[in-house]
C-alpha positions as YAML, in Angstrom:
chain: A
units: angstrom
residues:
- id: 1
  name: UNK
  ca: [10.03, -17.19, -3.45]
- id: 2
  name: UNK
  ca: [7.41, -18.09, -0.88]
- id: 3
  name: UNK
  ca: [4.97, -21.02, -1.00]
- id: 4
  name: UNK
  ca: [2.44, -19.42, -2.14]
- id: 5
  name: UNK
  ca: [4.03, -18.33, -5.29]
- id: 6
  name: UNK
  ca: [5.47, -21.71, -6.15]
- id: 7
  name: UNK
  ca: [2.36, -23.26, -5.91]
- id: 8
  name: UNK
  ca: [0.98, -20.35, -8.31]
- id: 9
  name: UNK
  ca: [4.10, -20.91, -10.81]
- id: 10
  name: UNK
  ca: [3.68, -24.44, -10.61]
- id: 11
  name: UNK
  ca: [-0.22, -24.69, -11.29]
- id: 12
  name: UNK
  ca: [-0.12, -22.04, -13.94]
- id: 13
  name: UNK
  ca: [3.21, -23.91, -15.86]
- id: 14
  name: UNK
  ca: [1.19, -27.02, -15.86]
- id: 15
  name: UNK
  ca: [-1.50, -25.15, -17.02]
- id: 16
  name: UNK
  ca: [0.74, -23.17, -20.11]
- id: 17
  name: UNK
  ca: [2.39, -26.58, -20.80]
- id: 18
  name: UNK
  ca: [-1.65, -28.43, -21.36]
- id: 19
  name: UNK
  ca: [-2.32, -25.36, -23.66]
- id: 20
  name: UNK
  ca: [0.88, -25.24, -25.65]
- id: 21
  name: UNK
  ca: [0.70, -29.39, -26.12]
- id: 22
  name: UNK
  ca: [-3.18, -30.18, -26.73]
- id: 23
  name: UNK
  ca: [-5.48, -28.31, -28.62]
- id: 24
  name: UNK
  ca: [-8.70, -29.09, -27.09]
- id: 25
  name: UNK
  ca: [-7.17, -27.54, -23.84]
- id: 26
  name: UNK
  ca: [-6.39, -23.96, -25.18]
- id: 27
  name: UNK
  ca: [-10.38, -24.21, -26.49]
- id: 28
  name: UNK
  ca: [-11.01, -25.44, -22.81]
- id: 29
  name: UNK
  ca: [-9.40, -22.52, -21.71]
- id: 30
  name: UNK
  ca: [-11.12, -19.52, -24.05]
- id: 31
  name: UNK
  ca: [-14.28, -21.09, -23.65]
- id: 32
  name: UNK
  ca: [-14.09, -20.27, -19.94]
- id: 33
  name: UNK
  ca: [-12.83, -17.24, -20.46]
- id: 34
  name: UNK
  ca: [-15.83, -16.43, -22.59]
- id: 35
  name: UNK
  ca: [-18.00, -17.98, -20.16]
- id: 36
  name: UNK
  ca: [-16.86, -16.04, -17.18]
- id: 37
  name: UNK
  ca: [-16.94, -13.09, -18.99]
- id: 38
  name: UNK
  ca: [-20.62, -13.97, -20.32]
- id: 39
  name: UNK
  ca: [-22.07, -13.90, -16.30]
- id: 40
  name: UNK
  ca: [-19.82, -11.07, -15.15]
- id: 41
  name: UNK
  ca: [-22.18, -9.28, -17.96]
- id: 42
  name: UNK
  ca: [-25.04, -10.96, -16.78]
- id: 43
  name: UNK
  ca: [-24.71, -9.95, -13.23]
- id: 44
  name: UNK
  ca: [-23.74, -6.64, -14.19]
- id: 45
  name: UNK
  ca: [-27.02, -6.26, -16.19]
- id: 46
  name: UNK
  ca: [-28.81, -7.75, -13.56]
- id: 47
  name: UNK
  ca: [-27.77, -5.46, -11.15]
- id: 48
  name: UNK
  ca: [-28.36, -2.28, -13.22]
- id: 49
  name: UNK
  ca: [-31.45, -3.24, -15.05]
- id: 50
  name: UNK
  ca: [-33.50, -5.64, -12.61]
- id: 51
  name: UNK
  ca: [-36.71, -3.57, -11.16]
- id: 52
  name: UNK
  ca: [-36.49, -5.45, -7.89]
- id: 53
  name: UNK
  ca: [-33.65, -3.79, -7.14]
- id: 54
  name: UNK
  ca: [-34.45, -0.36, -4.85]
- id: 55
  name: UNK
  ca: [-32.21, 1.99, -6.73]
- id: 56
  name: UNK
  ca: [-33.69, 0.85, -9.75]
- id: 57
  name: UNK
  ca: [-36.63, 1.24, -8.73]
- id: 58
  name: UNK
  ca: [-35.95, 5.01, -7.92]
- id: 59
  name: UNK
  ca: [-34.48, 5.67, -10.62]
- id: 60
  name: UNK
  ca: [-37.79, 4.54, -12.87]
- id: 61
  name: UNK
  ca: [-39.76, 6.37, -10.68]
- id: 62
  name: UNK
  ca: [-37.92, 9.95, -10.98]
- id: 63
  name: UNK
  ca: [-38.09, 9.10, -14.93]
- id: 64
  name: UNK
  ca: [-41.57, 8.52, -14.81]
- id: 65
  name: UNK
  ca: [-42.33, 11.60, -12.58]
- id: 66
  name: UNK
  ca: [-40.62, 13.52, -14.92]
- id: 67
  name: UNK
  ca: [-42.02, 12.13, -17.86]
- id: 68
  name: UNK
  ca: [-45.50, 12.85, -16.49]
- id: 69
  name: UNK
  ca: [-44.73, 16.15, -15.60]
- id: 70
  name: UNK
  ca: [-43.86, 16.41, -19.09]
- id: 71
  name: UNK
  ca: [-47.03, 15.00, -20.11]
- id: 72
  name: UNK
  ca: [-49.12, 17.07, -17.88]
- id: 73
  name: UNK
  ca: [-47.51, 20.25, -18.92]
- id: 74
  name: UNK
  ca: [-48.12, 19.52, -22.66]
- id: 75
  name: UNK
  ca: [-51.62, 18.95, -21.73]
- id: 76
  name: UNK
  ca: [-51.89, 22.24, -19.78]
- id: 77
  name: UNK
  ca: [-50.52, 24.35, -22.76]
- id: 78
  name: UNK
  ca: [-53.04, 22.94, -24.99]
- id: 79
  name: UNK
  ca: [-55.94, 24.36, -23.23]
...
């Protein structure tokens, strides 16, 4: 084994042992979880949903063209 990997075996052993032996630790460690899961969402929403962003911001735009095309179409066959 290299270095690196001991140091990982080591850090995550200490870690398994604190989990196995205390309570509050193993709640430590799914609330984390949670939490890092929680603003991996958050960012991802962010990123997908947030109108400053420019692809967003094309992509509202082509749904509102179409939309009044829609509209405007609707309108014409009314007349």
């Amino acid at each position: 084994m290299t270095t690196s990997q001991s140091i990982y075996f080591l850090i995550f052993g200490c870690l398994l042992y604190l989990i196995f032996t205390d309570e509050n630790v193993a709640k430590l460690v799914g609330y984390l979880g949670r939490l890092i899961q929680f603003q991996y969402n958050k960012a991802k929403w962010l990123l997908l949903h947030l109108p400053s962003n420019p692809i967003v911001k094309y992509i509202i735009y082509r749904r509102s063209l179409k939309t009044a095309e829609k509209i405007l179409k609707s309108i014409r066959d009314k007349e």
